[in-house]
C-alpha angles and dihedrals in degrees: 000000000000107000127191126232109184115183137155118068131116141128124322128157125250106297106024132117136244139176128217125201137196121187130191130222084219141341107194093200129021097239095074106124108232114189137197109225122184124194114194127210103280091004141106126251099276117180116251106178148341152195129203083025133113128355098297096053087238134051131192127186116245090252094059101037113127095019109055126058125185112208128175137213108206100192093041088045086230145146129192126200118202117209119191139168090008128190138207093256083061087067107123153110109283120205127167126226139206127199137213090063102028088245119165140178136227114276144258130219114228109192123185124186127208 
């Protein structure tokens, strides 16, 4: 059973950086999606990212092009999420996502101050 390890938010100020990482337990096979999701407070899961997915192998949601890049270690079963240049709106909980399987991990809180 695939299980989720996100670590790696905090609070930054508007404009820092920070990098989230999700680590599994195991991924028997490298074409596994893994997606970054936010929720917001008072707000709904939205994708934020994702590797393995669409035509592309990666996908970014308008609002974090540019800023975010999602990157993946296949021997360590692992997927970064670069955050640069962050704003306030991008204030939320993070929590990574694998599919097949809908597994997902704890989350992280991402703060950032303006």
């Amino acid at each position: 059973e695939v299980q989720l390890q996100a670590s790696g938010g905090g609070l930054v100020q508007a404009g820092g950086s920070l990098r989230l990482t999700c680590t599994a337990s195991t991924l028997p096979h490298d074409d596994y999606t893994i997606a970054w999701i936010r929720q917001a407070p008072g707000e709904g899961r939205v994708g934020v990212a994702c590797i393995n997915c669409g035509e592309q192998g990666t996908y970014y949601r308008d609002s974090v092009k540019g800023r975010f890049t999602i990157t993946k270690d296949n021997a360590k079963a692992t997927v970064y999420l670069q955050m640069n240049s962050l704003k306030p709106e991008d204030t939320a909980v993070y929590y990574c996502n694998v599919n097949p399987g809908d597994i997902w991990g704890q989350g992280t809180q991402v703060t950032v101050s303006s």
